[in-house]
LUMMIKE-50734 format. One line per 8 residues: number of its first residue (from 1); their letters; for each residue x, y, z of N, C-alpha, C, O. Coordinates in Angstrom, 3 decimals. Layout:
% LUMMIKE-50734
NUM) a) X,Y,Z,X,Y,Z,X,Y,Z,X,Y,Z  ...
//
This chain:
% LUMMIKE-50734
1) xxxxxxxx) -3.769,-72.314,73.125,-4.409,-71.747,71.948,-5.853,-72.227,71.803,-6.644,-71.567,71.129  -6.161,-73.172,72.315,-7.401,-73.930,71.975,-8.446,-73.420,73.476,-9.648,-73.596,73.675  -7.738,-72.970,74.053,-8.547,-72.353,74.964,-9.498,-70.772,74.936,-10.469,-70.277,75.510  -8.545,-70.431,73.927,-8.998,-68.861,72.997,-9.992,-69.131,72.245,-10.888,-68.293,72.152  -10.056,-70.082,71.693,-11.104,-70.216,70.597,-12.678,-70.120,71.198,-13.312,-69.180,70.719  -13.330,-70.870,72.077,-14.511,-70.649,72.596,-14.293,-69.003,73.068,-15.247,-68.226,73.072  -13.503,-68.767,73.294,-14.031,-67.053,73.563,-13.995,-66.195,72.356,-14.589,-65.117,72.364  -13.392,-66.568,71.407,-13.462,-65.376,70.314,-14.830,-66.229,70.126,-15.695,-65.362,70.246
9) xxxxxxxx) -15.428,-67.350,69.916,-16.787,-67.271,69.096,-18.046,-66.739,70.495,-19.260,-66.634,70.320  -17.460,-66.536,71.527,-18.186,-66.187,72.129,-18.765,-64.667,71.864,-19.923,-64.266,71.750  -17.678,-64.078,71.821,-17.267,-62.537,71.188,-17.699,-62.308,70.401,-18.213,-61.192,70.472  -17.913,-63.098,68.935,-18.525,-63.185,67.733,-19.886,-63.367,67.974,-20.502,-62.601,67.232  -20.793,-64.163,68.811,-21.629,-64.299,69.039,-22.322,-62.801,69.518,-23.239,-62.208,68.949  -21.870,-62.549,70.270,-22.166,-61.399,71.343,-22.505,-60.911,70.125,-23.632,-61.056,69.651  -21.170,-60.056,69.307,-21.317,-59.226,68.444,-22.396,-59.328,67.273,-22.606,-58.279,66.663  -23.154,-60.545,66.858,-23.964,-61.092,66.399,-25.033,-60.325,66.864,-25.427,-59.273,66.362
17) xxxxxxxx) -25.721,-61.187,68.351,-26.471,-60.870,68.474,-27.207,-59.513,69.305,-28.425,-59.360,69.389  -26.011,-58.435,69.979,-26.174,-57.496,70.860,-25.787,-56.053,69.960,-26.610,-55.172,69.713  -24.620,-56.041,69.618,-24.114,-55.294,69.378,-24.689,-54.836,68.264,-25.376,-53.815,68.297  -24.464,-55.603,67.021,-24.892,-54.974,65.668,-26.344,-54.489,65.131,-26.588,-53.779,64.156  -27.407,-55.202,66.242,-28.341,-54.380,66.188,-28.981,-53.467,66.961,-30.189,-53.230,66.991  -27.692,-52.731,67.878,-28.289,-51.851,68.530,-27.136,-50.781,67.624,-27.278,-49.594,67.917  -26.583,-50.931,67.097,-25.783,-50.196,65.893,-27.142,-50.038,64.954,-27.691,-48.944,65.089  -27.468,-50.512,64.473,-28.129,-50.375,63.527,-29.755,-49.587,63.910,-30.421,-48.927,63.112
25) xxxxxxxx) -30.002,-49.803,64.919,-31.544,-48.844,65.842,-30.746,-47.943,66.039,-31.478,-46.992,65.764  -29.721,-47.467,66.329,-28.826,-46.069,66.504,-29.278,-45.529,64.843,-30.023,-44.549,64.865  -29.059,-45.847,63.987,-28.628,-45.659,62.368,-30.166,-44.596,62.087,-30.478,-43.457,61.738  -30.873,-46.106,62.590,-32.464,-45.934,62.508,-32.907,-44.420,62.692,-33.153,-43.509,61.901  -32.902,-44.595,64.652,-33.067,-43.511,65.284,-32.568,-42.009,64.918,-33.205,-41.056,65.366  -31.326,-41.784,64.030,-30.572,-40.967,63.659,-31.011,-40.599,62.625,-31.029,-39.373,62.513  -31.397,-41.175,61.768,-31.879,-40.877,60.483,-32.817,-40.494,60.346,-33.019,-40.048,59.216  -33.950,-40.411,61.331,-35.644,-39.968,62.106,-35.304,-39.022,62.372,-35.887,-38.064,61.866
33) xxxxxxxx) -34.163,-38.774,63.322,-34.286,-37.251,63.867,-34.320,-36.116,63.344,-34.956,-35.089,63.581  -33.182,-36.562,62.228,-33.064,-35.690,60.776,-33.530,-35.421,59.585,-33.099,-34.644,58.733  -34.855,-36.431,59.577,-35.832,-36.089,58.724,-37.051,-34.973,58.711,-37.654,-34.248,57.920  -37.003,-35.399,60.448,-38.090,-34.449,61.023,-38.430,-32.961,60.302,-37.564,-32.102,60.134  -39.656,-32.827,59.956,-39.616,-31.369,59.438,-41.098,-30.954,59.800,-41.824,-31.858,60.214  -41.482,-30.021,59.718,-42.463,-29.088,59.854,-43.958,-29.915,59.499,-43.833,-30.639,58.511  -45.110,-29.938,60.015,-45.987,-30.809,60.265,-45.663,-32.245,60.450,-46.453,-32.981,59.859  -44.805,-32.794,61.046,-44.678,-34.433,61.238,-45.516,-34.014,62.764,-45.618,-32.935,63.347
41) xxxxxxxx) -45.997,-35.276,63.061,-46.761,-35.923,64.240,-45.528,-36.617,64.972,-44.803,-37.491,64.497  -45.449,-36.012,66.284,-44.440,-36.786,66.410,-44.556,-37.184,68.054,-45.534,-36.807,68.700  -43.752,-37.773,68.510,-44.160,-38.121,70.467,-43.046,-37.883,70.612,-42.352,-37.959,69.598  -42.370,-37.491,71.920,-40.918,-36.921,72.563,-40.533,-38.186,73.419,-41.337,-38.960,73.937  -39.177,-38.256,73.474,-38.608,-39.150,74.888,-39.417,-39.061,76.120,-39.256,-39.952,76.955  -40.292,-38.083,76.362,-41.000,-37.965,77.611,-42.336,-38.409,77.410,-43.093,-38.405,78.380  -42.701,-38.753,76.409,-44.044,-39.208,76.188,-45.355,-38.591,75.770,-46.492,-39.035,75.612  -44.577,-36.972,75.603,-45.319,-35.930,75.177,-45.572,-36.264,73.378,-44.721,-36.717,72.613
49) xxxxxxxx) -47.130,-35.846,73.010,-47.369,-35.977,71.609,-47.898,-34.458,71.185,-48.379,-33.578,71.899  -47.717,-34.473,70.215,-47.103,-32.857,69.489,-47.079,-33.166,67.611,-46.857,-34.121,66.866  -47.436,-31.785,67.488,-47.146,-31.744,65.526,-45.989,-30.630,65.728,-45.803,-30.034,66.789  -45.252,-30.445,64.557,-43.778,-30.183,64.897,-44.453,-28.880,64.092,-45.254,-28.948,63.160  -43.932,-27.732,64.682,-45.139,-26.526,63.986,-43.804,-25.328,63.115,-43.986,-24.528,62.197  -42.621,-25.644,63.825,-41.541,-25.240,62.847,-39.992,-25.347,63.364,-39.640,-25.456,64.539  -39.235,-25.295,62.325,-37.718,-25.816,62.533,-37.230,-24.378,63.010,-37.554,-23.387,62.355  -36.271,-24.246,64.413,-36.236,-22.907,64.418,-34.941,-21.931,63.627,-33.735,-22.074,63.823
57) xxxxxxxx) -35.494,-21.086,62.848,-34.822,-20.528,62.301,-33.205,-20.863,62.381,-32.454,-21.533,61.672  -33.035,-20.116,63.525,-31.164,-19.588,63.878,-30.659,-21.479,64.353,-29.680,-21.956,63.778  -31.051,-21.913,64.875,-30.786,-23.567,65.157,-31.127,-24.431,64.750,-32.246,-24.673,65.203  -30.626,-25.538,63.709,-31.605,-26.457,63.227,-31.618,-27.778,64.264,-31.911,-28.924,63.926  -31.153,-27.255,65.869,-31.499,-28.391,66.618,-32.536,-28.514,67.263,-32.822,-29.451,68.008  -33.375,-27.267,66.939,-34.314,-26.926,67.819,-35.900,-27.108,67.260,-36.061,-26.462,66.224  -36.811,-27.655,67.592,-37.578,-27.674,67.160,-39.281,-27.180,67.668,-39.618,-28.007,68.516  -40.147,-26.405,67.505,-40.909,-25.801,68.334,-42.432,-26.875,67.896,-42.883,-27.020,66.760
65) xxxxxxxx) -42.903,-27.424,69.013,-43.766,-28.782,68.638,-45.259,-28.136,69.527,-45.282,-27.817,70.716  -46.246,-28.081,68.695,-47.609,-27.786,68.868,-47.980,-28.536,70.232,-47.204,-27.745,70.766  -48.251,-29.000,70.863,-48.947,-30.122,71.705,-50.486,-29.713,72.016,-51.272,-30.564,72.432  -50.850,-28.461,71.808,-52.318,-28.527,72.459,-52.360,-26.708,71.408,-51.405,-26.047,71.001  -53.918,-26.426,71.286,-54.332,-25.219,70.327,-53.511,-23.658,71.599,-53.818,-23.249,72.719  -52.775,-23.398,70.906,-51.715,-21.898,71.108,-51.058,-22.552,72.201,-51.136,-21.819,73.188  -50.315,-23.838,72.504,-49.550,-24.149,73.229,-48.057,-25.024,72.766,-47.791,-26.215,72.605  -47.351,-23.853,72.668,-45.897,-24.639,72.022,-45.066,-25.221,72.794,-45.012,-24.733,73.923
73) xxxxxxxx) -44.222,-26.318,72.535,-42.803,-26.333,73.416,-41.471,-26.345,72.087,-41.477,-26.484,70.864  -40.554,-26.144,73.011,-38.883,-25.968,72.271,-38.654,-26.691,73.043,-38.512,-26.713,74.266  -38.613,-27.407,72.150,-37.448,-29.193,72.528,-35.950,-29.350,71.108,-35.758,-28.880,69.987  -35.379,-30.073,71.842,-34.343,-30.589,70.795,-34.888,-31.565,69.914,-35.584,-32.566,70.084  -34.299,-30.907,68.763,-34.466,-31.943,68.098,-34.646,-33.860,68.344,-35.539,-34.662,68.070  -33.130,-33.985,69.061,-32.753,-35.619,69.249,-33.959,-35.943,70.774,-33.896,-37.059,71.289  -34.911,-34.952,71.324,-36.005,-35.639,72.094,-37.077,-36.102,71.427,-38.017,-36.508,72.112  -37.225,-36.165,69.390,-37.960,-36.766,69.158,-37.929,-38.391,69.180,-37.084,-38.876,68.428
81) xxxxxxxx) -38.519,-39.078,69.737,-39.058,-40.593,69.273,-39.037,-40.776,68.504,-38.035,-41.064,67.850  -40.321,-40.701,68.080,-40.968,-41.268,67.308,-41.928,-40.497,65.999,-42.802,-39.667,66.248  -41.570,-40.952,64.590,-42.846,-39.970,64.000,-44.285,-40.858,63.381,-44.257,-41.882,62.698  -45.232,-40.272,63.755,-46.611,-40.456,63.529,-47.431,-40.774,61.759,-48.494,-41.277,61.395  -46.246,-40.160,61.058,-47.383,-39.572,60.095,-47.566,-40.936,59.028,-48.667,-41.024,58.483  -46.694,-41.835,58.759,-47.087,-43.399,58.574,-48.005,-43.470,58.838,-48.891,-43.295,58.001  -48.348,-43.827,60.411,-49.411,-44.752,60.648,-50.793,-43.845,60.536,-51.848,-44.325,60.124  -50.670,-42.716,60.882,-51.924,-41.990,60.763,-52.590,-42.116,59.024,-53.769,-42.251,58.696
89) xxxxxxxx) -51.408,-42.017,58.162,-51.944,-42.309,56.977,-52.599,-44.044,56.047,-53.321,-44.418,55.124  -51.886,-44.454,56.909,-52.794,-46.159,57.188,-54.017,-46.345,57.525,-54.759,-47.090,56.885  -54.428,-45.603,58.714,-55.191,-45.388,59.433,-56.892,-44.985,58.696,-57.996,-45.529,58.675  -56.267,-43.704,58.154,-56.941,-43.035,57.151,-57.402,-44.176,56.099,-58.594,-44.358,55.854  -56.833,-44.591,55.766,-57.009,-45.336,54.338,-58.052,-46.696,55.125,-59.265,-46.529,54.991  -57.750,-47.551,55.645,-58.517,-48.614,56.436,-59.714,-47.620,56.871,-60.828,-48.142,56.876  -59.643,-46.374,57.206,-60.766,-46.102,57.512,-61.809,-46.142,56.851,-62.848,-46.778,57.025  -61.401,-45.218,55.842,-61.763,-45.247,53.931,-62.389,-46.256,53.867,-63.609,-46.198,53.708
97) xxxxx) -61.722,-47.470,53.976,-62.301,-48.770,53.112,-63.577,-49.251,53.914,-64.643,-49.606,53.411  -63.240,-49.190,55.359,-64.409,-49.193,55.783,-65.694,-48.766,55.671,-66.729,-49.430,55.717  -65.516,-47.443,55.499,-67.071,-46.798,55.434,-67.828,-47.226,54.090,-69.033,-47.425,53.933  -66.798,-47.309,53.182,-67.286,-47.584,51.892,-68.609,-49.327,51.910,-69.541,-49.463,51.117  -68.213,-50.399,53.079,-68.960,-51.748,53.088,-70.126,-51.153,53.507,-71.135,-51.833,53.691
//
């Protein structure tokens, strides 16, 4: 019995430190995908950057993303990353403050 014990806290450990926060960047990631809507800035799993130019009608998995002037792509939804429009609005503002010194 005493030989079980270092492995369940090993287990516990694990689960500590591996498991529950890649549960939780899943949660993250999931909850991004489904926010996504029509002008977000966003970058794809492939590294492509794009403004999301509309949700498509008949599929809401589909999403049709600007990347360059009259150049669209239809990607899935879950190939977005990452969205932009945070930091661009940070950005903006520090800029702001700057010009103003």
């Amino acid at each position: 019995m005493a030989g079980f014990i270092p492995l369940i806290l090993i287990f516990g450990l694990m689960y500590v430190l591996m498991i529950r926060p890649q549960q939780r960047k899943a949660k993250e990631q999931q909850a991004l995908v489904t926010s996504i809507a029509a002008g977000d800035e966003v970058v794809l799993s492939s590294g492509i950057f794009g403004v999301v130019d509309e949700v498509d009608a008949h599929d809401e998995n589909i999403l049709w993303i600007e990347v360059h002037e009259n150049c669209q792509l239809k990607v899935f939804r879950s190939a977005v990353e990452r969205r932009f429009n945070e930091v661009s609005a940070d950005r903006d503002a520090l800029t702001d403050g700057s010009d103003e010194a």
